[in-house]
C-alpha positions as CSV (number, residue, x, y, z in Angstrom):
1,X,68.6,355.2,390.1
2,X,65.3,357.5,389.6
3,X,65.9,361.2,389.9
4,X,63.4,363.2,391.5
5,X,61.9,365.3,388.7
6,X,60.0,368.5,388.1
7,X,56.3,367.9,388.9
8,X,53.8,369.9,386.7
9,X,50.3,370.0,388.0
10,X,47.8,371.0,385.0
11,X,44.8,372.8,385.6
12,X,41.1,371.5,386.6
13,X,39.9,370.2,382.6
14,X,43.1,370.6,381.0
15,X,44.2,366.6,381.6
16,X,41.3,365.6,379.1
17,X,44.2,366.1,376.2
18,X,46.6,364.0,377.6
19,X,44.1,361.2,378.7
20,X,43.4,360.9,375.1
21,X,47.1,360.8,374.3
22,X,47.8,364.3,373.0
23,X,51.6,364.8,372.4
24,X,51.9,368.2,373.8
25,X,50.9,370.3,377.1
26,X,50.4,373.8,376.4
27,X,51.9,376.6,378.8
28,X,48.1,377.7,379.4
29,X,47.7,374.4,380.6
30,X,49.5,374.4,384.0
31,X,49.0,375.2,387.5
32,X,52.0,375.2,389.3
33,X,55.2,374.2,388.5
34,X,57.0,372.3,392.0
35,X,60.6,372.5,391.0
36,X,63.2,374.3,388.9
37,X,61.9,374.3,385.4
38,X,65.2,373.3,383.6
39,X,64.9,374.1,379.6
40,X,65.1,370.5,378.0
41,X,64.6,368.5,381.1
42,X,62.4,365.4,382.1
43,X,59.5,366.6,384.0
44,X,56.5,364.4,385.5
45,X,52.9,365.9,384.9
46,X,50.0,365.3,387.0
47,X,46.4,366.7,386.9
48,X,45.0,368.4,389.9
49,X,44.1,365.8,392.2
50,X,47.5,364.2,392.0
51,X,47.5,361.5,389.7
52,X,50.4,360.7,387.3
53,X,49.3,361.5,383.6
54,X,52.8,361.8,381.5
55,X,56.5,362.0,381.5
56,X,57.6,364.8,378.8
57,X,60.9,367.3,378.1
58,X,60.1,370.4,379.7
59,X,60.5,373.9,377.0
60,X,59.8,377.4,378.3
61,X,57.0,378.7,374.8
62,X,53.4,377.8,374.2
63,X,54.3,374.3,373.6
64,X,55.5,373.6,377.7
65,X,56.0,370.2,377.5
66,X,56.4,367.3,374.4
67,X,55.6,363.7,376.0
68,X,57.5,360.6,375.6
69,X,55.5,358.6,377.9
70,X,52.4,357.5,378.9
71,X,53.9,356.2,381.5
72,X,56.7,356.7,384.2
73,X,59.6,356.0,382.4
74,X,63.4,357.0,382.8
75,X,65.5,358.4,379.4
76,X,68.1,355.6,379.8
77,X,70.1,354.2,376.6
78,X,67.0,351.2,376.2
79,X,64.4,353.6,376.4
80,X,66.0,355.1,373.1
81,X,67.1,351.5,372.1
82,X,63.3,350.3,372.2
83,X,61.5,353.4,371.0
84,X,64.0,353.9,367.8
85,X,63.9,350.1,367.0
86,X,60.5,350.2,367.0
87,X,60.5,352.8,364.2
88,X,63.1,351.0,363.0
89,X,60.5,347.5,362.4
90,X,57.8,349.6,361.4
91,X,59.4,351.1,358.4
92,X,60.8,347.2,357.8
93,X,57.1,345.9,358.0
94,X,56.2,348.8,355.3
95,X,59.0,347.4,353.5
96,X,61.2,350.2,353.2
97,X,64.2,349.2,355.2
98,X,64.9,346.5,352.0
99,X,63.4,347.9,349.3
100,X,65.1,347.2,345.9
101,X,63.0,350.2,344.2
102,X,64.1,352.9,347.0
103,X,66.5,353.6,349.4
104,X,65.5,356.7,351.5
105,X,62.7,357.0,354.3
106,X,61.4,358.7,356.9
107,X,62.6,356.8,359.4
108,X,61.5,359.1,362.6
109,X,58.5,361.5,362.4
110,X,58.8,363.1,365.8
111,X,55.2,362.5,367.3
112,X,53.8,359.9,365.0
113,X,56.7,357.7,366.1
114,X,56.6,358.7,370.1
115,X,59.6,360.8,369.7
116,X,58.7,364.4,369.5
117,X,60.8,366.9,368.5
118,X,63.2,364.5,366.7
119,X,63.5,363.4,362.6
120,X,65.5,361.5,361.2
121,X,65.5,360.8,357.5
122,X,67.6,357.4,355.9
123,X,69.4,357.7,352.5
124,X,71.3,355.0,351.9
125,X,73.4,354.7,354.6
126,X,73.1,358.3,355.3
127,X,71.2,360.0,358.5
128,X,69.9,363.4,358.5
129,X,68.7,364.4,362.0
130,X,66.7,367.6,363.1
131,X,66.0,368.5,366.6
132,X,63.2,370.7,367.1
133,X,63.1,370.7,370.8
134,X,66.1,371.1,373.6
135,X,65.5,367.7,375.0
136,X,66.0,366.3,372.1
137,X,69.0,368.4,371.4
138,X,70.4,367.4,374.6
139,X,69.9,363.6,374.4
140,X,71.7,363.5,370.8
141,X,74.3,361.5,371.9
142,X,72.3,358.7,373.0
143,X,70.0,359.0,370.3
144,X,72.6,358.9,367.9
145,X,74.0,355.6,369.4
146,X,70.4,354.1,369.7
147,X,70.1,354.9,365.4
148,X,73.4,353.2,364.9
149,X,72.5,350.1,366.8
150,X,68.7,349.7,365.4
151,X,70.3,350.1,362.0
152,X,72.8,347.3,362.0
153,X,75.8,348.3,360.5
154,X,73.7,349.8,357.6
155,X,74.7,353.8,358.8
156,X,78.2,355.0,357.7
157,X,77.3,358.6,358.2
158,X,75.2,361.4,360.3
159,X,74.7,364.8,359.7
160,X,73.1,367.0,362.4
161,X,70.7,369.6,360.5
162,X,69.9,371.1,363.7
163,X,71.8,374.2,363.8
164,X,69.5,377.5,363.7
165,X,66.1,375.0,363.8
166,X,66.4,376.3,368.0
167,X,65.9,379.2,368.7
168,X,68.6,380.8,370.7
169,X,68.8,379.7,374.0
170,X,70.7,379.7,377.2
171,X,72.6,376.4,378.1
172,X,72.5,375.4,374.0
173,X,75.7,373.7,373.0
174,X,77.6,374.5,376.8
């Protein structure tokens, strides 16, 4: 079931970024924000004659919104499934997922893997995650899942390296 979501209209010009796939909108960027503006939630952003440009997390600062999509999408557990398993093949095509020489990877580099606001690091077996946004913070459980599945059996632990990486703010860890 779709929710209806915040709609953030940007101002005349400002789209240009995001038609050439820029990762971010910047708070100077936006018009009018139709809807509550909840820290951390998905919000759909438009330029100013109406027409559907992204799908990001919403984060009051200068950085307003980190996109996930290009396209209208929903945060369900296969959009983390696809998105992670395709960081997932991409570090198996470079060859580090079975490399006899190493063992530890990036395995996701926030924007450079469509994910912003989220790494992860492999060592051996072991994840270290860092959230550096509150949408990521508060899809961790279904993130964590998604890095469990793409990995196969191969993860035996996780440690979250997020605390004091967010600034403090209201509605963290409730």
């Amino acid at each position: 079931m779709t929710e209806t979501r915040t709609k953030i209209v940007l101002k005349s010009g400002k789209d240009q970024s995001l038609r050439r796939f820029h990762p971010w909108v910047f708070s100077g960027a936006i018009k009018k924000i139709y809807g509550p503006a909840r820290e951390g939630a998905l919000v759909d952003i438009y330029d100013n004659k109406d027409e559907f440009l992204a799908t990001g997390h919403y984060q009051a600062g200068s950085i307003a919104v980190r996109i996930l999509s290009f396209e209208r999408m929903e945060t369900d557990p296969h959009f983390w499934d696809q998105k992670i398993g395709q960081a997932w093949q991409l570090r198996r095509n470079l060859g580090l997922t079975d490399n006899p020489h190493t063992n530890v990877f990036r395995w996701i580099n926030a924007e450079g893997d469509g994910l912003p606001g989220l790494i992860v690091d492999y060592y051996a077996g072991a994840l270290v995650i860092q959230v550096h946004s509150v949408g990521m913070f508060r899809s961790l459980e279904a993130i964590t899942d998604s890095l469990v599945r793409a990995a196969g059996g191969r993860v035996h632990s996780i440690y979250n390296k997020s605390e004091g990486i967010l600034p403090e703010r209201p509605g963290i860890g409730e």
